[in-house]
N, C-alpha and C positions, 0 to 999 in steps of 0.2 A: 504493500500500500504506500508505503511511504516512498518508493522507487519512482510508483508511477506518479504521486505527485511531483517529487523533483521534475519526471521528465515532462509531466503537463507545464510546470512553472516555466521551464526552459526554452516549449515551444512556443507560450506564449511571449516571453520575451523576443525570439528572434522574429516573429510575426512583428511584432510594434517596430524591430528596430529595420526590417524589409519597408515596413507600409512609410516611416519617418523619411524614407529614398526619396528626392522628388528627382523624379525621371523626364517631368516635363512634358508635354504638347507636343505630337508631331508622330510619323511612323514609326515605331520600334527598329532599331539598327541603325537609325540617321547620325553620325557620327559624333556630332554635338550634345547629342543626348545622351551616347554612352560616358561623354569625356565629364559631363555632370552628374551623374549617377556614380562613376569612377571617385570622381572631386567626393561628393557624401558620403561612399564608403568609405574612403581613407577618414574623413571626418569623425566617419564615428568609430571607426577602429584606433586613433589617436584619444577619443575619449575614453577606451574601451581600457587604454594602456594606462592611463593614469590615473583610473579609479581607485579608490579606496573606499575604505570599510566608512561605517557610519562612526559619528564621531562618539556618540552616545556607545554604540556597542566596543568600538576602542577604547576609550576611557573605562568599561567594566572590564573590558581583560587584562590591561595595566594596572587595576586595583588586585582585584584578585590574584596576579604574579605577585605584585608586591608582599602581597599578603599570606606570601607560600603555598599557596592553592596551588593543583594541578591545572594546567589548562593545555586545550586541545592544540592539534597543528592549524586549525581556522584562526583559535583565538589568538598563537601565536604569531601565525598570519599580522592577525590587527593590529597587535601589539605594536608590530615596527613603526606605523606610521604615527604612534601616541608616544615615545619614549620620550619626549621632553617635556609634557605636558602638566602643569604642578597637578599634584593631588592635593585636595582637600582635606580627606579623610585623613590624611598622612601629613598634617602644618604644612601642607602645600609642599611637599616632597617632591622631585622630580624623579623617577624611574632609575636615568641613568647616574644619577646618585644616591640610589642604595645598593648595601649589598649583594646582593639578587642581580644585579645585572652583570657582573663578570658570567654568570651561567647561562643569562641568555644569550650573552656574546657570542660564545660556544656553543652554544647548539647553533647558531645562524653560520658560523664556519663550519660545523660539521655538516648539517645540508649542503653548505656550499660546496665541500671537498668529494660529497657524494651524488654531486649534479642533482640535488632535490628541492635548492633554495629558488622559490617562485621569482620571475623576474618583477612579477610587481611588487613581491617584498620586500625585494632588493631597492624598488623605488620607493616603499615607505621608508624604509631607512634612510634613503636619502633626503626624501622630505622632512623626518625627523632631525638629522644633521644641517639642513639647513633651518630649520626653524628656531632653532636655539638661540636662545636671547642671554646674550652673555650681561645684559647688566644686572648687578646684585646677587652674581650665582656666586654658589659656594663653591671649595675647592674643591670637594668630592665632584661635584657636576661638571666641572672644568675637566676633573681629569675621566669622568666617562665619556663626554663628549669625546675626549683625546681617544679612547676604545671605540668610540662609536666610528672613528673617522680610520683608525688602523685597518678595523672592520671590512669599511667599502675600498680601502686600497688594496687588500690581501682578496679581494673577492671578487673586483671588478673584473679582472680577466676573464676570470671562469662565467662571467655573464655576458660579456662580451664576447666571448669564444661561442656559448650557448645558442646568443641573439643569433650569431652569421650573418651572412647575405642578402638574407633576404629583408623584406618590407619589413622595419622595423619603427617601433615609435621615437616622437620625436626628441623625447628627451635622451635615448639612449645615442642616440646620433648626433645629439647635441657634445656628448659624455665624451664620446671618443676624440672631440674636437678639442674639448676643454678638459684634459687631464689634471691642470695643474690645478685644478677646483677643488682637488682633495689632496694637494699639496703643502707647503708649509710657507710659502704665498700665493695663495689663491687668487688676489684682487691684483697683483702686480700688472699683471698685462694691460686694465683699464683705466689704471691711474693717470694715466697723462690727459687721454682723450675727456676721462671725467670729468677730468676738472676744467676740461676748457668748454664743459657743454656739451660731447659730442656722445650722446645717452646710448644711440641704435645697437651695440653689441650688449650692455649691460642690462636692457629695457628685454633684446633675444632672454637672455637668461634670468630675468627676473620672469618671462611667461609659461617657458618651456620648463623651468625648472621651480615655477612653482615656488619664488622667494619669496617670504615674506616682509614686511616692513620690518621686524623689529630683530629681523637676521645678522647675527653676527657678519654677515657678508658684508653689509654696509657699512659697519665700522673698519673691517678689513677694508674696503673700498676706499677710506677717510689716509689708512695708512700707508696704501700705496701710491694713492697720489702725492702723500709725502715725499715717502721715497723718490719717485719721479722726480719732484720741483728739487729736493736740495742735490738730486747728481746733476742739475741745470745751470745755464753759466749764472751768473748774478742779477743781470737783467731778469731772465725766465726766473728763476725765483725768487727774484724780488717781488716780482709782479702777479706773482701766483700768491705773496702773503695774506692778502684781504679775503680771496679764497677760500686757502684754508683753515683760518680761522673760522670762518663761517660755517665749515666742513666741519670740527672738532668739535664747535658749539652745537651742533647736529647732533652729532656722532660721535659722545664722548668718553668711549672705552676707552680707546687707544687714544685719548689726551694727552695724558704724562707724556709717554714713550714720543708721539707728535711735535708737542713744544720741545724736548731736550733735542729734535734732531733737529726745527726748523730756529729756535735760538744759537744752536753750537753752528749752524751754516752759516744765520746770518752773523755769525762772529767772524767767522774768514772771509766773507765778501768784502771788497774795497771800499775803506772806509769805516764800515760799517756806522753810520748815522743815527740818527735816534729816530727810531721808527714809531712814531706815534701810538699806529694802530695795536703794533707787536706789544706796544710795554702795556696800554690800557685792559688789554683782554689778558694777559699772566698773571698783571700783579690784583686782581680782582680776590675779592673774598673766597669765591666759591671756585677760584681756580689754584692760583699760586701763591697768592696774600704778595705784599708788600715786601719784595727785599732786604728791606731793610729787619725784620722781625728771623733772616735765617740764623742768623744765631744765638738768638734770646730762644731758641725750637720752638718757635711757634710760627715757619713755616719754612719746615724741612724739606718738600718738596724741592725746593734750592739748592740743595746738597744732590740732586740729580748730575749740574751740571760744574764744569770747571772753573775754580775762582774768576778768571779772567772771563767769564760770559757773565759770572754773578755780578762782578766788578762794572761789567759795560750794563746792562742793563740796571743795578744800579747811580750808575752816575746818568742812567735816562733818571730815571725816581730825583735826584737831587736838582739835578735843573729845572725838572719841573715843579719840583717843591718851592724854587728859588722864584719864578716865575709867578707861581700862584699866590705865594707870599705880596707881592707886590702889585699883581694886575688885579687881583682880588682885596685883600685886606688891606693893605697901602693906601692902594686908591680911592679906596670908602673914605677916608681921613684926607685926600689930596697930597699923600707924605711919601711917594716916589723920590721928587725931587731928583731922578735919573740916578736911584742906586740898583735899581737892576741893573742897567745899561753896567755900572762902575764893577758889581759883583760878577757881572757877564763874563768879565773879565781877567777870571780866577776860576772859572767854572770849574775847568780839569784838575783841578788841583783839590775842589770841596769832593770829601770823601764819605762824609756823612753828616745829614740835616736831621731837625725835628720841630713840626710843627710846634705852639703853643697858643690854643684857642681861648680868647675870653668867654664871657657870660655872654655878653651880647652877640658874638658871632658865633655862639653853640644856638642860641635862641632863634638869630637871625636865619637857622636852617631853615626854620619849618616854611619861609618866606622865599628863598631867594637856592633857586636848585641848584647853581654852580657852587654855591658854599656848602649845602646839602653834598652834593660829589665829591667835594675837596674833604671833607669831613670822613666822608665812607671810603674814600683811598686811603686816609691815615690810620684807617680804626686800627685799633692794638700798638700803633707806632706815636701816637699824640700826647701832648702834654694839657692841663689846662691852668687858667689861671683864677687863683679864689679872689682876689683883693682888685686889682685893677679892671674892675667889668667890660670896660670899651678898649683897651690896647690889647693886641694881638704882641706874638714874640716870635723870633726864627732863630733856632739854633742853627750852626753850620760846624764844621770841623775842615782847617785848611794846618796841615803838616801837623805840630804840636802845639794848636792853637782854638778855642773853641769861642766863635765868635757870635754875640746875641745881636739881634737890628728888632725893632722894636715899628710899628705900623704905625704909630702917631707923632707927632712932632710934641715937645720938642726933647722925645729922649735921646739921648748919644746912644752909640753903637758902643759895645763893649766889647775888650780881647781878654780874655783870659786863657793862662798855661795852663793844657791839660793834666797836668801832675799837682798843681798848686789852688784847683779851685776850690771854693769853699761851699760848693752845693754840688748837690749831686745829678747830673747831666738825664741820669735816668729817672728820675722822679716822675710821680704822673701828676703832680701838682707843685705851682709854685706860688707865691703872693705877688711879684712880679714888680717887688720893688729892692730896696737896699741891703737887706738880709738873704736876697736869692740871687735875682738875676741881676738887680742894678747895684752889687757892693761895691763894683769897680767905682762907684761914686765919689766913696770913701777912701779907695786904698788906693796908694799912689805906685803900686807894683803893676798894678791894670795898664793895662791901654783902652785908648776910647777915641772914636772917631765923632766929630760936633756937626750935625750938620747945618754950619753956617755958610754965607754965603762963600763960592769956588771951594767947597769943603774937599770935594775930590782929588784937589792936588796936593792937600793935606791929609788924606784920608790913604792917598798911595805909598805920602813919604812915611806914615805910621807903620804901615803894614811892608814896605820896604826896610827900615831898620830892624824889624821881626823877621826879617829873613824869607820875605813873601812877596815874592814877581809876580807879573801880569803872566799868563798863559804864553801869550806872544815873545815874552819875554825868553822863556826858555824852553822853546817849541823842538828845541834839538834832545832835550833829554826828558821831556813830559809827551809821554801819549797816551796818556788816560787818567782815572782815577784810579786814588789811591798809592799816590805814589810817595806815601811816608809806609808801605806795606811790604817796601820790594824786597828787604831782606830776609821776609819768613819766606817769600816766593821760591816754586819752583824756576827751573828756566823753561822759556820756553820754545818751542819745535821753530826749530830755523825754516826755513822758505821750503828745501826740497824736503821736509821733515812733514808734513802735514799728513798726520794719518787720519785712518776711519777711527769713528769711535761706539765702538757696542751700545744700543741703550737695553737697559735692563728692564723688565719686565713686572714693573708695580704699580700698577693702575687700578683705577677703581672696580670693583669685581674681577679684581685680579685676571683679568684674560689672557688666553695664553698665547695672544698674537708673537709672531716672530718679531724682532730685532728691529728697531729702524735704524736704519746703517747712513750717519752723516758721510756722504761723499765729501772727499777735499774739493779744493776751492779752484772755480775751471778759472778762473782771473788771477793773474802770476800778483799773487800780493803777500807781502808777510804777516804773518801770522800779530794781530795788535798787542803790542809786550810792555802794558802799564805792569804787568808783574816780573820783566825781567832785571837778570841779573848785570850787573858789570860788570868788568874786569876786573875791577879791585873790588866789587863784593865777592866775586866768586875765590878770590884767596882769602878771603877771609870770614865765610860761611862754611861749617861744612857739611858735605852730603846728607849727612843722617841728622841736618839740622831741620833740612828743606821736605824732610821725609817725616810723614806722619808715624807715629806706632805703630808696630804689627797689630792688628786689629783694628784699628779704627775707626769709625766711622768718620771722622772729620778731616779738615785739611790742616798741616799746619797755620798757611797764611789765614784762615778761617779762627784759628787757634788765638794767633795772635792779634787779630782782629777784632776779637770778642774780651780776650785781656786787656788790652788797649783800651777799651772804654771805661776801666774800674781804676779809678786812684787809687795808689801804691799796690796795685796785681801785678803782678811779675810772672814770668816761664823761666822755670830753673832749667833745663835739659842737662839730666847726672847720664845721658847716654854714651857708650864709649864703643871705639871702631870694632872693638868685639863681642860686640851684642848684648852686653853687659846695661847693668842702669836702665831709668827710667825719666819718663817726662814729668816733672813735677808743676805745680802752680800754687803761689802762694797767693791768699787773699785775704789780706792782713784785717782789713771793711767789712770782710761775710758779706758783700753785696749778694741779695736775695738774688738776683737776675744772674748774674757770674755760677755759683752754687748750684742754681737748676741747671742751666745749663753745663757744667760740667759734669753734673750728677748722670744728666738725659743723655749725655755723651759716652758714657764709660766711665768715667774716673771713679777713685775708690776716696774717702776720707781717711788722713792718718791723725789719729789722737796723738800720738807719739813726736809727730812733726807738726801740726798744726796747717797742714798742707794737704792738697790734693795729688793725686799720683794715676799714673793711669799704667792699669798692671797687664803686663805683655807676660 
C-alpha cells in the first residue's frame, strides 16, 4: 500500500511538472517550439537541482541529531542544508558547534568514499557553508565551519567525477569554474572589480550559488578588495580609501585585520599626509578609540600596528587637536590672534596634546554639534575644568616641555619642564588657575608666552632659548612626531628593506579569515623614520635596549613613551648581552594610570624593590 502510494505521488508530480511545459501555439515539430519546450525543461531541471528539504522539517532533524537521536539517511539528507542554523531549544546553539558534529562529518565522507553521498546533499552542504554568518560566532562554530569547508574540498572531486559530462546543474558548473571558493581566499579574485562597481561575476555567484546577505562571503569580499588596493601603486590606493572604509563599515568582521593593512600601506606611500577620512573612521569609539589612550590600555587595538604608523597617525590626532582648539574654542572668545598659524609651526615636533573642556563648552554640546564631535573624539582622553567655567585649556608636549595656551584673553601661555611640574598632566580635573595650570604665574623657573601686541616674535625667541625651532627650521633631521622618542626606537627598514607584514587574526567574532598581507610600497620612497636611529645613537644604544622582553606584548618605544608621561618614572634595563637581567621600572608617584598599565602589560610588583619588573 504504501509503495503504491509513493508511486501515485510521483506520477502525479511529473504530470504537473509535463503540463507546467509551455510548448506554445503552432504544429508540433516546428523548431521554435521544440527550442522552448527545451529552454523549460532545463528550467525546471535546474530547479529540480537545487531543491531542498522544507525548512521546518530540517530544523527537526538538526534538533533531534543534536539531541542524540537516531535519524534516518532522509533526515540526514536535510540535515546538510540546516547545519548553521541556531537552535532555540539549544540557547541558540548552532549544529556545527557541538559535539555531534565531528560524527556527522564522517558519515558524509564515508558516503562520499562509497559513491553514496546525494549530489544534492552535497549542495546542502554547501549552502550551509555559505550561509554562515560569522558575526558573534563562537570558536567552537569557527572551527566546525573550518570541518565543514575540509569537508566539501576532500569530497568535491568525487562529485565532480560523479556529475560527468553530461547536462549538469548550474551550480555545479559554476563549482568547477570557481574552485578557489572553498579555498583559503575565496573573494580574492573579485576584489579589485568590487570595488570599483563592477558586480556581474559576484551578482553570477550570489544566484547560482544561492548567497546569502549575511554570508561570510561578503566580509571575505570586504578583505580582498583590501588586499587588491594596498599591492596598488599609491595613486590606486589612495583613491580606493573612501571605499573601503565604506566597505569595512559594511562589512565589519574582517575590520581589524582591514585597517592594520590599509594604515601600514598608507604609511609607505609618498609622503604619507594626513588623511582626513582615514584618521576620523579609526580613531572612533566603536572602532579604534583615540590614539592617544594606546597606552593608558584602553585602546589596545593600536598595539596591532608598528610604532611608527601609531606615531603618524597620531600626530594626525594632535594637529587636529591643535586646530580644533583654536577654530573652535578660541574663536568663540575672538582669542586666535594667529597662534594656530604660530603653533603650525612646530606641528612635527608636538608629540602629545590634551584637550581641557570648561562648564560652559561641556554645556555648550547639547547646542552646537561640532563641539558635541570634538567632545566625543576626546572621550577617555579629556580633561575638564571645575573653577574657570568659560576658558577652555590645551595641553601640548614639544621635546621636554609641556606647554598650556588657554582660549580667552588675557591668559599667557605657559612652558613648563616635564620633570619639574607641579601638577599632574594626567589628571581628569583641574581649577585652571594658579595652583594647576597657571602656577607658572608665580614661579619664575616657568616660561610664558604674553600675548601682547607682535607677541610672536617674542613668543619664538622664548621657545628658541628652550631649545625649540620652527619645523622649517630643522626639516633635515625632523620627519615626524615624536622625535624626543628616537632612542627607545627601533631602526628602521632602509629603502630596499620594505617587507610584507602578516596581520594576525583578532577581530571581532574572531573569524578565521586569512592574512591580509601589506604589499610594499610600488612608489620608490623610504620608508618615514621619525623613529630612526643615528649614527651616534646607534653607538650608543644597545641592541637589547631597542628590543622588547621575551614575551611581551609591548614595544619598547611604547614603553618609554608611557614612562615618559609620569614625573620621576624611570626604565632601569638590568638586561645583559647574555640573557641574563631584566627590564625594571621604577615609579616613585604610584601614578594610578602608569601601574594599570604596566600591570595590563605583564609586569610583576616587587615588594623587595619597590619597582616593577617584567619577568622573562
Amino acid at each position: 500500500m504504501l509503495i503504491h502510494s509513493a508511486i501515485e505521488s510521483l506520477r502525479q508530480r511529473l504530470k504537473q511538472s509535463a503540463s507546467s511545459i509551455d510548448f506554445g501555439e503552432g504544429w508540433f515539430g516546428q523548431p521554435q517550439l521544440v527550442e522552448r519546450a527545451a529552454q523549460a525543461s532545463e528550467k525546471l531541471f535546474q530547479g529540480y537541482a537545487k531543491a531542498k528539504p522544507s525548512a521546518e522539517d530540517a530544523y527537526a532533524a538538526v534538533l533531534a541529531f543534536a539531541r542524540g537521536q537516531q535519524v534516518s539517511e532522509l533526515q540526514r539528507h536535510m540535515i546538510a542544508s540546516a547545519i548553521t542554523v541556531p537552535l532555540r531549544e539549544l540557547a541558540h546553539s548552532r549544529l556545527l558547534g557541538l559535539p555531534r558534529f565531528a560524527q556527522l562529518i564522517a558519515s558524509y565522507q564515508s558516503q562520499a568514499n562509497k559513491g553514496n553521498l546525494w549530489q544534492l546533499t552535497w549542495y546542502g552542504l554547501m549552502g550551509s557553508y555559505f550561509a554562515f554568518d560569522p558575526v558573534g560566532a563562537k570558536a567552537e562554530d569557527l572551527a566546525g565551519w573550518d570541518q565543514l569547508r575540509d569537508l566539501l574540498n576532500q569530497t568535491w572531486p568525487l562529485i565532480d567525477r560523479q556529475a560527468g559530462d553530461a547536462l549538469c546543474p548550474d551550480w555545479l558548473s559554476l563549482m568547477r569554474e570557481e574552485r578557489q571558493l572553498l579555498g583559503p581566499r575565496p573573494a580574492d579574485k573579485y576584489g579589485r572589480d568590487w570595488l570599483d562597481g563592477k558586480t556581474e561575476a559576484t551578482e553570477k555567484l550570489r544566484v547560482d550559488l544561492d548567497i546569502p546577505p549575511a554570508s561570510w562571503f561578503w566580509h571575505e569580499l570586504v578583505a580582498g578588495a583590501v588586499r587588491a588596493s594596498t599591492a596598488a601603486s599609491d595613486e590606486v590606493f589612495i583613491s580606493a580609501i573612501p571605499k573601503l572604509l565604506d566597505l569595512i563599515a559594511e562589512r565589519p568582521v574582517c575590520r581589524d585585520d582591514a585597517l592594520e593593512a590599509i594604515l601600514g600601506r598608507y604609511h609607505l606611500s609618498r609622503g604619507a599626509p594626513v588623511h582626513e577620512g582615514l584618521r576620523d573612521y579609526v580613531v572612533q569609539k566603536e572602532v579604534w578609540r583615540n590614539p592617544k589612550l594606546r597606552d593608558a590600555g584602553y585602546a589596545t587595538a593600536w598595539n596591532r600596528v608598528p610604532d611608527e604608523v601609531w606615531l603618524m597617525v597620531l600626530g594626525w590626532v594632535n594637529e587636529r587637536n591643535l586646530r580644533d582648539f583654536f577654530d573652535i574654542l578660541a574663536a568663540r572668545n575672538k582669542a586666535d590672534e594667529g597662534r594656530l598659524e604660530f603653533w603650525s609651526k612646530y606641528m612635527k615636533q608636538i608629540t602629545w596634546t590634551r584637550l581641557i573642556f570648561s562648564r560652559d563648552t561641556m554645556a555648550l554640546a547639547r547646542q552646537k554639534p561640532e563641539v558635541r564631535a570634538l567632545i566625543a573624539r576626546e572621550e577617555g582622553a579629556y580633561a575638564t575644568l571645575t573653577v574657570n567655567k568659560d576658558v577652555d585649556a590645551f595641553m601640548m608636549r614639544i621635546g621636554r616641555f609641556i606647554i598650556v595656551e588657554f582660549s580667552k584673553k588675557p591668559n599667557a601661555c605657559y612652558i613648563y619642564d616635564v620633570d619639574d611640574m607641579k601638577f599632574d598632566r594626567n589628571s581628569r580635573q583641574y581649577t585652571g588657575g594658579t595652583d594647576d595650570l597657571k602656577y607658572g604665574y608665580y614661579d619664575s623657573d616657568a616660561a610664558s608666552i604674553r600675548h601682547l601686541p607682535h607677541w610672536q616674535i617674542n613668543g619664538a625667541k622664548t621657545l628658541a632659548r628652550l631649545g625649540i625651532l620652527p619645523d622649517a627650521s630643522i626639516k633635515d633631521t625632523l620627519k615626524g612626531p615624536a622625535q624626543d622618542m628616537r632612542r627607545a626606537a627601533p631602526t628602521p627598514l632602509r629603502r630596499d628593506e620594505v617587507a610584507t607584514t602578516r596581520v594576525t587574526t583578532t577581530v571581532a567574532g574572531s573569524w578565521p579569515s586569512p592574512g591580509l598581507t601589506q604589499a610594499p610600497a610600488i612608489s620608490a620612497t623610504a620608508v618615514p623614520s621619525a623613529l630612526a636611529l643615528t649614527s651616534d645613537d646607534r653607538e650608543s644604544v644597545s641592541a637589547t635596549w631597542s628590543m622588547a622582553p621575551r614575551g611581551a606584548k609591548f614595544r619598547m618605544a611604547g614603553l618609554q613613551y608611557m614612562v615618559g608621561q609620569f614625573k620621576e618614572a624611570r626604565i632601569i634595563d638590568g638586561r645583559k648581552a647574555d640573557g641574563s637581567g631584566r627590564v625594571w621600572v621604577a615609579n616613585p608617584q604610584r601614578g594610578r594610570d602608569l601601574d594599570h598599565w604596566l600591570e595590563s602589560n605583564g609586569f610583576d610588583w616587587s615588594e623587595r624593590s619597590s619597582m616593577w619588573f617584567f619577568p622573562e
